[in-house]
C-alpha positions, 0 to 999 in steps of 0.5 A: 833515747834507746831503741831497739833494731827494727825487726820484723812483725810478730802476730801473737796467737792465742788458740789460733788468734793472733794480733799485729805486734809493733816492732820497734824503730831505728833512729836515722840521722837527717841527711846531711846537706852538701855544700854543692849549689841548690838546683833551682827551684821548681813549683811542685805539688806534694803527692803526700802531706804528713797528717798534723799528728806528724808535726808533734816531735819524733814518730815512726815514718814507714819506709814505702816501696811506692810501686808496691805499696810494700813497707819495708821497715819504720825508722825514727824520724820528725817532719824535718826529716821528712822535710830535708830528705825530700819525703825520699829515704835516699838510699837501699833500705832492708830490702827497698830500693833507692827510691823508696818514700816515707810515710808518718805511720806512728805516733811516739808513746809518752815514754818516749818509745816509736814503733811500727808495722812492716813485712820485712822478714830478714832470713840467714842460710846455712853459711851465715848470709842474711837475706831479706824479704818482704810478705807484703803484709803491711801495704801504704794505701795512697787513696786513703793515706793509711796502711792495711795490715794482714796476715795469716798463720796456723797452730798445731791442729793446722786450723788457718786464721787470717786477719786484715786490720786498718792502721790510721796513723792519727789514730795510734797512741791515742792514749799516750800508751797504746799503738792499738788504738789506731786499728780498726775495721778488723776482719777475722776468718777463722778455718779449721782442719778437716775431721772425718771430711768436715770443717767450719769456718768462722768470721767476725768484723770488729770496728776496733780492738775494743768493740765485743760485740761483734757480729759472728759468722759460723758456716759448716761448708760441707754437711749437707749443703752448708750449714750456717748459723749466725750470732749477734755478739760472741756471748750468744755464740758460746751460749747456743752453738751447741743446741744449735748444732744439736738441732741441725743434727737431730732434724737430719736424723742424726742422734747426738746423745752419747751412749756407752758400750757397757760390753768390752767388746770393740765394736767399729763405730758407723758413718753416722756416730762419726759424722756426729763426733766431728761436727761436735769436735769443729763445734768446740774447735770454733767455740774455744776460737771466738772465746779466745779472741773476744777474751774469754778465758773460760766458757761464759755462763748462760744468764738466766 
């Protein structure tokens, strides 16, 4: 089986939406037993045992720094390996010492492909020296033995979305196809730019990848003192948030009908028309948000 180098984890983003992306694992040799005399045994208890799903042939075991939590890269192994090297990888790993742990993190796919999630980024200077760090994006949670996935980043606008998703190993590939069906509990915030000293802010919890019928948070922080406005599912979002906003605006006294000057004369808008623009420019920014992310390519049509 050929596989790819490890490398570091890419979160694609769609207006501002990203979602954890595998990466594939290398393939390491099991250690190679010496011929020097075993030490005699000692009754231990194992502070990790791997889930049965690890017995299942190869898998992607996460390389674990065991004071920080921190993965530092997935390889290729099976249980023997875990087994012959102690559950220890033995050696300096993309940036973990010595004493790092392995950790069952994936399943195989049916084709036979193992991937997984770290937060090594690998970083080459202007001489051509490669360095590596670790964000501490991916983190082993011993209490609950599954792994915590989170991540931020910004697009053009500068609007900042961050996301935090549960990994159960158990749980990945289910299907035999897809590593996605081991995520869950996923939280999205979403925080836009600041227009004209305003910005929204939206949240959603998702029990999986697959769950559309979210509950969404939208809070507008700094008009008045915050306006909020929740909906049940992401359709009802985009169906009422603008007559919504509309109605927060007009029992402020505000007018939200756009009227043309017919004169060419440029005339200085006042505070009131541009407040009134930036709340409704956040609206569209939050609106085109949640749609991409709950898969809506296009503003979806009220039902009648």
């Amino acid at each position: 089986m050929k596989l790819s180098k490890l490398s570091a984890m890419l979160l694609t983003l769609t207006l501002s939406v990203f979602m954890a992306v595998p990466s594939f694992a290398e393939e390491v040799a099991p250690a190679t037993p010496t011929e020097t005399s075993a030490p005699a045994p000692t009754e231990t208890t194992p502070a990790y045992e791997p889930p049965a799903e690890a017995l299942n042939g190869v898998g992607g075991w996460a390389v674990v720094d065991p004071a920080t939590g921190n993965v530092h890269g997935v390889i290729v192994a099976t249980i023997d390996t875990f087994r012959e090297r102690n559950g220890v990888i033995g050696h300096e790993y993309m940036g973990c010492a010595s004493n790092c742990v392995l950790r069952f993190q994936t399943r195989a796919t049916d084709d036979g492909n193992v991937a997984g999630w770290h937060g090594t980024q690998t970083n080459i200077d202007a001489n051509g020296n490669a360095s590596q760090t670790n964000d501490g994006s991916v983190k082993w949670n011993d209490t609950t033995k599954n792994f915590t996935i989170k991540n931020s980043s910004t697009d053009s606008t500068k609007s900042k979305v961050t996301r935090t998703q549960t990994l159960i190993p158990e749980k990945t590939a289910s299907d035999g196809k897809n590593l996605h069906t081991g995520i869950v509990d996923i939280n999205t915030e979403y925080e836009s730019s600041t227009i004209a000293g305003q910005r929204v802010k939206g949240s959603t919890k998702q029990q999986n990848l697959e769950d559309k019928n979210s509950t969404i948070n939208v809070e507008f922080p700094n008009w008045s003192e915050g306006k909020n406005f929740t909906y049940e599912n992401p359709n009802l979002l985009v169906e009422n948030i603008d007559a919504d906003v509309d109605n927060e605006l007009n029992k402020d006294g505000f007018t939200t009908d756009s009227k043309e000057d017919a004169s060419d004369e440029l005339v200085e808008e006042s505070e009131d028309v541009i407040f009134v623009k930036a709340i409704k420019a956040l609206t569209e920014n939050v609106k085109s948000f949640f749609s991409s992310l709950f898969g809506f390519s296009t503003e979806i049509t009220p039902k009648d």
